[in-house]
C-alpha positions as CSV (number, residue, x, y, z in Angstrom):
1,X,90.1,51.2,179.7
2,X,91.7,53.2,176.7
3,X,94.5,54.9,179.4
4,X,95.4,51.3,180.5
5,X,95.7,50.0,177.1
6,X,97.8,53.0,176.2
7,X,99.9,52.6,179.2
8,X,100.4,49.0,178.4
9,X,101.6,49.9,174.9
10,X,103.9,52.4,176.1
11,X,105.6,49.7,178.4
12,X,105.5,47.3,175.6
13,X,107.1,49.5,173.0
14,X,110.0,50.1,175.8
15,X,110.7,47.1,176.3
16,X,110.8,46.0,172.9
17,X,113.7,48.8,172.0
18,X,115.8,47.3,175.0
19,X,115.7,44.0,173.8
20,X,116.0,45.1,170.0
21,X,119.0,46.6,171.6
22,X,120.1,43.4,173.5
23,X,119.8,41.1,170.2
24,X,122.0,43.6,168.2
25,X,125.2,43.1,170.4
26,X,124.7,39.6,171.5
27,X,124.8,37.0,168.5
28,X,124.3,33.8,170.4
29,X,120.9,35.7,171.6
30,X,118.3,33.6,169.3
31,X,114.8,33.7,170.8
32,X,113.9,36.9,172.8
33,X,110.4,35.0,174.0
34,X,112.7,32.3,176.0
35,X,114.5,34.7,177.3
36,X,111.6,36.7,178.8
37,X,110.1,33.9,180.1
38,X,113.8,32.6,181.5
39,X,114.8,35.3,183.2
40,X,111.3,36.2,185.0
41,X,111.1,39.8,184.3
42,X,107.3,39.6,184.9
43,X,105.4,38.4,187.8
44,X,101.8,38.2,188.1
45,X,99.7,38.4,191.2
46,X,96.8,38.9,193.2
47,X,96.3,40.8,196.4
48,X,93.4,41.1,198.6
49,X,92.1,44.6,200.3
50,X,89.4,45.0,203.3
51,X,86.3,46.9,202.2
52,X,84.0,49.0,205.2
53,X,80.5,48.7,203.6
54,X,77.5,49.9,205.8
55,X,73.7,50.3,205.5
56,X,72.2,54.0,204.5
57,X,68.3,54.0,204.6
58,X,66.8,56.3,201.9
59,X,64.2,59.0,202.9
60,X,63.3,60.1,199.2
61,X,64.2,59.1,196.1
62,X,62.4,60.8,192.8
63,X,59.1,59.1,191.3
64,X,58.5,61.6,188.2
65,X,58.8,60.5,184.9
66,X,59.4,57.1,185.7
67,X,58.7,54.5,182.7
68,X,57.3,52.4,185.2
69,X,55.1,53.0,188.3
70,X,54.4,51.0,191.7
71,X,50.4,50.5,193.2
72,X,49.5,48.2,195.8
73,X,51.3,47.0,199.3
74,X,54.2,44.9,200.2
75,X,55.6,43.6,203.3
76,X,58.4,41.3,204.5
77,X,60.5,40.3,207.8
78,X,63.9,41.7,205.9
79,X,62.4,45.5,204.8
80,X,59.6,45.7,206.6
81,X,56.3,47.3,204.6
82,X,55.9,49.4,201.7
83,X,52.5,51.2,200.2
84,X,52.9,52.9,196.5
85,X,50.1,55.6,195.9
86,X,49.6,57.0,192.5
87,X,48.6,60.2,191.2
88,X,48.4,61.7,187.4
89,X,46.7,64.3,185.1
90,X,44.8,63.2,182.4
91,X,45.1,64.2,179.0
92,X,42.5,66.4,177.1
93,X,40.2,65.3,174.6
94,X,37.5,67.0,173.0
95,X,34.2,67.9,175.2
96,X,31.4,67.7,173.0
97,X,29.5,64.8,174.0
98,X,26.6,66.0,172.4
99,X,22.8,66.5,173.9
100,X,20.8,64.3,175.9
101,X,24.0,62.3,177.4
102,X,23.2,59.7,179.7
103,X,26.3,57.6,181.2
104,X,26.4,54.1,181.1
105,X,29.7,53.5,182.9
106,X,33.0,55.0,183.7
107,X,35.9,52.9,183.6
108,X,39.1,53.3,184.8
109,X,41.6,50.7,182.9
110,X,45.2,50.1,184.0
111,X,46.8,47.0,181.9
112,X,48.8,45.0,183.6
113,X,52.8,43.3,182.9
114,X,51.7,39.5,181.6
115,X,52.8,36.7,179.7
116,X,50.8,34.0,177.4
117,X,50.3,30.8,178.6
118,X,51.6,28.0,176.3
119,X,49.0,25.8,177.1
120,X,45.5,26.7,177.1
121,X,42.5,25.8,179.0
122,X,39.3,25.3,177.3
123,X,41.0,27.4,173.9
124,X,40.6,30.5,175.9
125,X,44.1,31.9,176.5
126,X,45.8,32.2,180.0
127,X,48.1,34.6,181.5
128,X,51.0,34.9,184.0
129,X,51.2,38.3,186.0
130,X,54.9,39.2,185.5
131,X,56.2,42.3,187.9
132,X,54.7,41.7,190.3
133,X,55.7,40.7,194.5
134,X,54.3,39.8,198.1
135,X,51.1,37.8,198.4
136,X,49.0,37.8,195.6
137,X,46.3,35.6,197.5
138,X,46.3,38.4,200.1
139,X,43.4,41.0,199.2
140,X,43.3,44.8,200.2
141,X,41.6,48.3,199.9
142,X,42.3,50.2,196.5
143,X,40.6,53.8,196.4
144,X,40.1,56.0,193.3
145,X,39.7,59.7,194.5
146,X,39.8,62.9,192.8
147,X,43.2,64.5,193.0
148,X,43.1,67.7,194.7
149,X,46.9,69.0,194.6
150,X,47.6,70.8,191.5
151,X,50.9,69.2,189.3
152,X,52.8,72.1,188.5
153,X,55.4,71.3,185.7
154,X,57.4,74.5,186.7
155,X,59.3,74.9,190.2
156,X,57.2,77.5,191.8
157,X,59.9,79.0,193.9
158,X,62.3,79.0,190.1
159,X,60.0,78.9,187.0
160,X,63.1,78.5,184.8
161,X,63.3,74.6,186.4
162,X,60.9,71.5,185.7
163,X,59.3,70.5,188.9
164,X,60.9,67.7,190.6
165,X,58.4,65.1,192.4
166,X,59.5,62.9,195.0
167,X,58.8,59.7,196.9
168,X,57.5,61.4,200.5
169,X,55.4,64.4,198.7
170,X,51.9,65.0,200.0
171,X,48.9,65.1,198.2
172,X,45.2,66.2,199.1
173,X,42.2,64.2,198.2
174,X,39.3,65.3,196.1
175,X,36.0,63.2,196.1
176,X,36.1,59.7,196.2
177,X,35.4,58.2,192.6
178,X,35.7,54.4,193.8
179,X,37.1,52.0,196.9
180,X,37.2,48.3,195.8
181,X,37.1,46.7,199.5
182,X,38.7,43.5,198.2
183,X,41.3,44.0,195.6
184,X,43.5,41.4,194.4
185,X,45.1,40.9,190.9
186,X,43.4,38.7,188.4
187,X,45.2,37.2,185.5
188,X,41.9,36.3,183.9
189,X,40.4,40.0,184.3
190,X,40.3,40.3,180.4
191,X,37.0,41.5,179.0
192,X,34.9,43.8,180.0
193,X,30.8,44.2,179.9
194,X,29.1,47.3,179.7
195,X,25.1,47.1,179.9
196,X,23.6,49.6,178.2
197,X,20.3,50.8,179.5
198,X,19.6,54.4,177.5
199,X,18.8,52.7,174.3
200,X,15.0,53.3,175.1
201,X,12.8,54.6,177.9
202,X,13.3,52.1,180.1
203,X,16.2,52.2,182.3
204,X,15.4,49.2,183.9
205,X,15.9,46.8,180.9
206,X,19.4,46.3,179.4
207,X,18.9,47.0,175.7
208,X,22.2,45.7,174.7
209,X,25.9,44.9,176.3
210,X,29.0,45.8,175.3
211,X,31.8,43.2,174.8
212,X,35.3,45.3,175.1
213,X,38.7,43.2,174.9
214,X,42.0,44.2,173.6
215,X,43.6,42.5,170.4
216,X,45.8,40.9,172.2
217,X,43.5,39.7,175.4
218,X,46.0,40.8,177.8
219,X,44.4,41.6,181.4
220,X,43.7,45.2,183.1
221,X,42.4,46.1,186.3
222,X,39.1,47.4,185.5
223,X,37.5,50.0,188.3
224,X,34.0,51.4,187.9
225,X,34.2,55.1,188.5
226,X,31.3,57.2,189.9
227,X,29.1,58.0,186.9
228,X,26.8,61.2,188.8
229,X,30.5,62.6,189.6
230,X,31.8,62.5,185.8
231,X,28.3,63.7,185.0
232,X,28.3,67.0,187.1
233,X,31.7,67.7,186.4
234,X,32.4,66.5,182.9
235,X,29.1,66.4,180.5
236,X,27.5,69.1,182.7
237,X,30.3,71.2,182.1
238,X,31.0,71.1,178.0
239,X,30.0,74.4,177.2
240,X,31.4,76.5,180.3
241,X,35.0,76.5,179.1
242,X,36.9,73.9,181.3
243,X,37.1,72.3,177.9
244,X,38.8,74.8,175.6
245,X,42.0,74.4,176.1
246,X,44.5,71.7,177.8
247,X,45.6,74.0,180.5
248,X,42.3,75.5,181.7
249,X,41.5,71.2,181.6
250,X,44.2,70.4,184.0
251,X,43.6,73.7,186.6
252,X,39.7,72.3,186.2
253,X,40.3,68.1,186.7
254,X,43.4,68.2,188.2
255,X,44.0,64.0,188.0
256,X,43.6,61.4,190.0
257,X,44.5,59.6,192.8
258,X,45.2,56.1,193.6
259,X,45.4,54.7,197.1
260,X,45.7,51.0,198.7
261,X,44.7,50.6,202.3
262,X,45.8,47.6,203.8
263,X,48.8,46.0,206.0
264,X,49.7,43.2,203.0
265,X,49.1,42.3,199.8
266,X,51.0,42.5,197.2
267,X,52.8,45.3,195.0
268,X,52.4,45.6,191.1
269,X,54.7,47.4,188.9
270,X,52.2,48.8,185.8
271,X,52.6,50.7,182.6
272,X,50.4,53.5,183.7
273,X,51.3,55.3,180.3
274,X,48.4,52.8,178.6
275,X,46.1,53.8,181.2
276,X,42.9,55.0,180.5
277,X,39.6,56.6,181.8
278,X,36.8,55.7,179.3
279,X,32.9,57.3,179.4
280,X,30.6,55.0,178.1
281,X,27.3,57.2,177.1
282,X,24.6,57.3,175.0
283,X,23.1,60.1,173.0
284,X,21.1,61.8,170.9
285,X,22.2,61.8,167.3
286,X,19.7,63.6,164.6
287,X,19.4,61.5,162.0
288,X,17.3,61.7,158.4
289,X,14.4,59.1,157.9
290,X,15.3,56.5,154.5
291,X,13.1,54.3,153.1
292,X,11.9,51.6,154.9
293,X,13.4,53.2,158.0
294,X,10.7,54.7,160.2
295,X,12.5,56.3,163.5
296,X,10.3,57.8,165.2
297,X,7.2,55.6,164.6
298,X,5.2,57.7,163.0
299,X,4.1,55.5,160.4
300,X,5.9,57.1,157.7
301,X,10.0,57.4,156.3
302,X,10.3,61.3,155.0
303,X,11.0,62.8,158.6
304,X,14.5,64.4,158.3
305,X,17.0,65.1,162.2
306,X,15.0,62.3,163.6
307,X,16.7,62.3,167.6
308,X,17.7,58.5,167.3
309,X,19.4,57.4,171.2
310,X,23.2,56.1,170.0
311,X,26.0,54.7,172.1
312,X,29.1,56.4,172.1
313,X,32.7,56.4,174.5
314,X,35.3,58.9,174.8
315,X,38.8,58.3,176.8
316,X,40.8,60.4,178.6
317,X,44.2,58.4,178.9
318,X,46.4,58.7,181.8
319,X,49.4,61.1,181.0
320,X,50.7,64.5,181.6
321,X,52.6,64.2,185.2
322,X,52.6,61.2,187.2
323,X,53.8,60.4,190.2
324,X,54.6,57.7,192.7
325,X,54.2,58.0,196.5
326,X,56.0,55.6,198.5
327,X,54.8,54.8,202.5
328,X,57.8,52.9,204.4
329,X,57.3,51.2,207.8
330,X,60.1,49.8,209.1
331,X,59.1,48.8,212.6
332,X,59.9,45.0,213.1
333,X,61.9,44.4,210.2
334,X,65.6,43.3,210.0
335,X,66.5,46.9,207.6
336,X,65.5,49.0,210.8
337,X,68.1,47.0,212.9
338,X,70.8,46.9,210.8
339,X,70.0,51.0,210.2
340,X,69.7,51.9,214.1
341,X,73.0,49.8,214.5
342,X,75.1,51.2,211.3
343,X,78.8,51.4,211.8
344,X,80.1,54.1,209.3
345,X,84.0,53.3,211.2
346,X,83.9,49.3,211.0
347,X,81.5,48.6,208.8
348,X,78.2,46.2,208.8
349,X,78.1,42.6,209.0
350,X,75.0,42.5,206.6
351,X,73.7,45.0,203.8
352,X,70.3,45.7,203.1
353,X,69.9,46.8,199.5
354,X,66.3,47.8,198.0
355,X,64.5,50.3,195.9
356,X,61.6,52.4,195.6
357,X,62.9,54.8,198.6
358,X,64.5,51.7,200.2
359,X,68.2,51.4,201.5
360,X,71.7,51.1,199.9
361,X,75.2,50.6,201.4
362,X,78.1,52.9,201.6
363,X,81.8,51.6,200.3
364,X,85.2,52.5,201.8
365,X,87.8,50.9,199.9
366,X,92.0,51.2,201.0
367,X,90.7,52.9,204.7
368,X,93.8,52.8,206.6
369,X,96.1,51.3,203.8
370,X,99.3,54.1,202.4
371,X,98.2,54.0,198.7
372,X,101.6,56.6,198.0
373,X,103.4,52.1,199.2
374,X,101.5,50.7,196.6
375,X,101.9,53.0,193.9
376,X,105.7,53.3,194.2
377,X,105.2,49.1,192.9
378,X,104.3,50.5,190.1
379,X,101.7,48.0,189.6
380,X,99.9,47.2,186.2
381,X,96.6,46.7,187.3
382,X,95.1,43.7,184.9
383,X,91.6,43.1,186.8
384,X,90.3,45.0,189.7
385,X,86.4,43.2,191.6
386,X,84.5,43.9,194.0
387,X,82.3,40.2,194.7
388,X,78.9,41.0,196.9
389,X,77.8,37.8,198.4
390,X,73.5,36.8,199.3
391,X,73.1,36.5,202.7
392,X,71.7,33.3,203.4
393,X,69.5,30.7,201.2
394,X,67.7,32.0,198.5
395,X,65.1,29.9,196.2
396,X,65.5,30.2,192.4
397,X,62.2,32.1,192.1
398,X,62.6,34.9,194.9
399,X,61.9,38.2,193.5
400,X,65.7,39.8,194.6
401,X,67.4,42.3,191.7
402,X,68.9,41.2,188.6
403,X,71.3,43.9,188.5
404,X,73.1,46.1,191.5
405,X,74.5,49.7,190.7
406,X,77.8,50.8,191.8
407,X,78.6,54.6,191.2
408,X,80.8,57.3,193.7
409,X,79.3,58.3,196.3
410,X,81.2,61.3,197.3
411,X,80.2,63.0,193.7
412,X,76.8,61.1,192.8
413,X,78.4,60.2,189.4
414,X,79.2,57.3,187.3
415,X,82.4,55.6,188.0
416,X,85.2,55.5,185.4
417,X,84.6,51.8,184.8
418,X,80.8,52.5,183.7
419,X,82.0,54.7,181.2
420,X,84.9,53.1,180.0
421,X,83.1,49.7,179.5
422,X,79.9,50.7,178.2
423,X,80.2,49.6,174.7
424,X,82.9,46.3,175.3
425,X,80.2,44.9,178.2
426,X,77.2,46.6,177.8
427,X,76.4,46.9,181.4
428,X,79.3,49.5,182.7
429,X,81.2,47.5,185.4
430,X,78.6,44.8,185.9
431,X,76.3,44.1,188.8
432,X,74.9,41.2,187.0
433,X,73.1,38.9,189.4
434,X,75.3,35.4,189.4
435,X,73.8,31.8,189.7
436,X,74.7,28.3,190.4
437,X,73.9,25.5,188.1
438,X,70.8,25.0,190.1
439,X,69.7,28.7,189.1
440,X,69.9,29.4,192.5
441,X,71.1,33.5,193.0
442,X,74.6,34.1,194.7
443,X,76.3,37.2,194.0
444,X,77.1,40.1,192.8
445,X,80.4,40.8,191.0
446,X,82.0,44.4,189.4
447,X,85.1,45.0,187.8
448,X,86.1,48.5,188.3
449,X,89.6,47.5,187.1
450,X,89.8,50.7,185.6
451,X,88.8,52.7,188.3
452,X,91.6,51.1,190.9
453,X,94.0,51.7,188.0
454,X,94.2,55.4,187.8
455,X,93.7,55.2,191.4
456,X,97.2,53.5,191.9
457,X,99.0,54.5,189.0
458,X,102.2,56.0,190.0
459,X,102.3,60.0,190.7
460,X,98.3,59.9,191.0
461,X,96.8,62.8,192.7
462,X,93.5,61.1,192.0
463,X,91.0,61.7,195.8
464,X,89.9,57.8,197.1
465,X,86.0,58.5,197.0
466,X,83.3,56.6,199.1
467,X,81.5,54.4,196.8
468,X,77.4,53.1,196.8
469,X,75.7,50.0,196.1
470,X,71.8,50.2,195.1
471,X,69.3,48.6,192.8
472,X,69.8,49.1,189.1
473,X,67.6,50.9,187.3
474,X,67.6,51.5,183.4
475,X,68.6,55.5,184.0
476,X,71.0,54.8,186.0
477,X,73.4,53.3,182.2
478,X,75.6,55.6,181.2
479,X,74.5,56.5,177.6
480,X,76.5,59.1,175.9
481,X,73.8,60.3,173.3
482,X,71.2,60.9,176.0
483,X,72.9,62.0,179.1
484,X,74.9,65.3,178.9
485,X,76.9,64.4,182.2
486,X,77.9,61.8,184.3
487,X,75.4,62.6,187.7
488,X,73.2,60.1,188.4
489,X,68.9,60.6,189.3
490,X,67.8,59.4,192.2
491,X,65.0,57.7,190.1
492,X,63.8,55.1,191.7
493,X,60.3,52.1,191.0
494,X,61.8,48.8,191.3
495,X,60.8,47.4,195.1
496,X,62.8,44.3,195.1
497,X,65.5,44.1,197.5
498,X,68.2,42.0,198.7
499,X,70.4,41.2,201.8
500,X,73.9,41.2,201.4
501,X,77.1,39.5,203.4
502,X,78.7,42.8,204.6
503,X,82.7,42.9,205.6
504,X,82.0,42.6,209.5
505,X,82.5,38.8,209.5
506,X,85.0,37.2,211.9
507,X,87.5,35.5,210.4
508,X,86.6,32.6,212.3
509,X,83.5,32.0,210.8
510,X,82.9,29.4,208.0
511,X,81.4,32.0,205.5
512,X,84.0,34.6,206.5
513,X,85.9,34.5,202.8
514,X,82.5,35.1,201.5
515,X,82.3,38.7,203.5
516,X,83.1,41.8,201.1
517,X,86.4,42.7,199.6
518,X,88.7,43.8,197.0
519,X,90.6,41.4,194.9
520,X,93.5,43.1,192.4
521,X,95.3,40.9,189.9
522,X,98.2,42.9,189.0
523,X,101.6,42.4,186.9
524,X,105.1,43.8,188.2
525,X,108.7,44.0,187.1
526,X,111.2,41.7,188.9
């Protein structure tokens, strides 16, 4: 942006001097602005490039880190099915849960992405599930296990790096905490009720019941955890020494594991951060006798470290390193077609564009075209796009991207125009998901007017680079005061995908000026 603003001024302030020059010697010369115009030194155009886009599928992409993370199952004719695993560490807390524990319940709690109702039903409030795609009706398997893979936060092989973790890892199973047979999510899966039993010496009776909601009633998935297993390994074990420290916590309880079994369903994106494993228990706490308050029955209110059976929680939230672990099946689907049949040299007639260790599309622009021609026009580039059209009919509420990411290929770094445009657009070159006036999604449009102009400017010895198209993600802005460089992560937790018209369309079809290509509105000299 800045070198084609000052490039514009220079040619300005040129040919202001000549005609300065012009009005000196020539009296009868009264209105330079006529004169322009009149004697049509400028011309403004438009020409139109081929692009060669084709399909790339994705083996890996990186799942570390995220601020986001995907459980559950997804599956669909265009990209065929996905299964997202989780696995994290869980932070340390303090191991003193005091003498004669008996557990109540463990709970693991993972809040889900919703949305108040307006209206409400019976004055209880309602919620809508946000983030999440596929079948909600549809239920399926959802396993807690023990996670037996240590997370190292140091490459192994290069202590001097952080650990990378990414999409296709492998992790072993511990015991098996929990395995809900029939999962599906529930908007109205706000409270929960814990019964507590250990009050007295009964077990059999429920002395009282917990009522546990959050302030703002939102709903969590709520799995009852194996209470004899957090018994052996957690209260059993508060004075051996697993507890001292954080690190000797994490070699000891490595984290857990989350696993969906099923062949559909429906995929959640969650905000595992405000996760949480909670111990309900109740204990012994001595306590002195007061008047009036006879503990122990013994007729009488002087007795002092009277045991009195108290209920008590602690949490160990889910943090430390997590991880996604994405499961692609491709058999059937329209993707594996169009990634069997990818034509690098002509390009694809449709692009298949998803996330989460999905697919993205390769970009050629100017292949076979003598850019040395075009730059001896001397063009002034004014606006450079490239327009991405939706295959197909596609309903106002289909879960496709809101925002596309274009970036060079060749180098894996931001383009000029995301750079450049930052802080006049907000969004780099765009990628902004376009609709009609019926809301219904169309395309996909980026201006890398910049980029096209140093490309062509005259004497350029800038190298044409392949571009890529995939799903935005928020790491993937270019933002000056956080990233030291231009390379782009390979970050990747948003599932949704999209089909896209690709630049193999005959010219005899009806949607063929709807197939992929390069429009340049430029300004010359006559």
């Amino acid at each position: 942006m800045t070198k084609r603003f000052v490039n514009a001024v220079k040619t300005i302030v040129v040919f202001s001097l000549i005609l300065m020059s012009v009005a000196a010697c020539e009296k009868e010369f009264k209105d330079i602005g006529v004169g322009l115009v009149d004697n049509n030194l400028f011309e403004t155009e438009k020409a139109i490039f081929d692009v060669i886009a084709y399909n790339v599928n994705v083996d890996s992409t990186r799942v570390d880190g995220n601020p986001q993370y995907l459980l559950g199952i997804y599956k669909n004719d265009d990209f065929g099915y996905l299964k997202a695993s989780f696995v994290s560490q869980l932070a340390y807390t303090s191991s003193d849960f005091g003498d004669n524990v008996s557990i109540d319940a463990v709970i693991l709690d993972i809040p889900y992405y919703a949305t108040a109702e307006e209206d409400y039903s019976d004055g209880k409030p309602q919620f809508k599930l946000d983030s999440i795609i596929g079948d909600t009706e549809t239920t399926y398997g959802l396993s807690v296990y023990e996670l037996s893979t240590y997370l190292n936060s140091l490459e192994p092989t290069d202590p001097s790096k952080t650990k990378k973790y990414y999409s296709n890892e492998n992790y072993t199973k511990g015991m098996l905490l929990k395995k809900l047979e029939a999962f599906k999510p529930n908007a109205n899966d706000t409270v929960l009720y814990v019964e507590r039993r250990f009050l007295d010496d009964d077990i059999s009776t429920i002395d009282d019941r917990d009522t546990i909601k959050k302030t703002d009633l939102k709903p969590s998935i709520k799995i009852p955890l194996d209470t004899t297993f957090f018994r052996t390994h957690f209260v059993d074990q508060q004075d051996t020494g697993v507890f001292d420290s954080y690190q000797n916590f994490i070699e000891y309880f490595r984290g857990i594991l989350i696993e969906p079994q099923g062949t559909d369903g429906s995929l959640m994106t969650l905000a595992m951060s405000d996760a949480k494993i909670t111990v309900y228990y109740t204990n012994d706490i001595l306590t002195d006798e007061t008047e009036g308050n006879d503990l122990n029955g013994d007729g009488d209110t002087n007795d002092e470290d009277v045991p009195v059976r108290t209920k008590q929680s602690k949490e160990f939230t889910v943090s430390g390193i997590a991880a996604n672990k994405y499961e692609r099946d491709y058999t059937g689907s329209n993707a594996l077609m169009s990634f069997n049949d990818a034509n690098p040299t002509s390009g694809d007639e449709k692009l298949y564009i998803q996330g989460a260790s999905g697919s993205m599309a390769v970009i050629e622009l100017f292949k076979d075209v003598d850019l040395d021609e075009i730059r001896n026009e001397n063009w002034l580039i004014n606006e450079a796009n490239l327009t991405f059209y939706i295959d197909g009919d596609v309903d106002a509420d289909t879960k496709v991207p809101e925002q596309l990411f274009l970036y060079n290929y060749d180098y894996n770094s931001q383009m000029h125009d995301a750079i450049s445009e930052i802080n006049f657009t907000g969004n780099g070159g765009g990628g902004i998901l376009l609709r009609d006036d019926d809301n219904n999604p169309i395309k996909y449009k980026f201006s890398i007017t910049d980029y096209v102009s140093e490309l062509l400017k005259e004497e350029s010895d800038i190298k044409l680079n392949k571009l890529a198209l995939k799903v935005f993600h928020s790491t993937d802005n270019y933002d000056p005061t956080v990233y030291l460089d231009t390379i782009i992560n390979s970050n990747s937790w948003k599932p949704k995908g999209v089909v896209l018209k690709g630049n193999k369309i005959l010219n005899t079809a009806s949607d063929y000026n709807s197939r992929i290509k390069l429009e340049i509105f430029y300004t010359k000299s006559n």
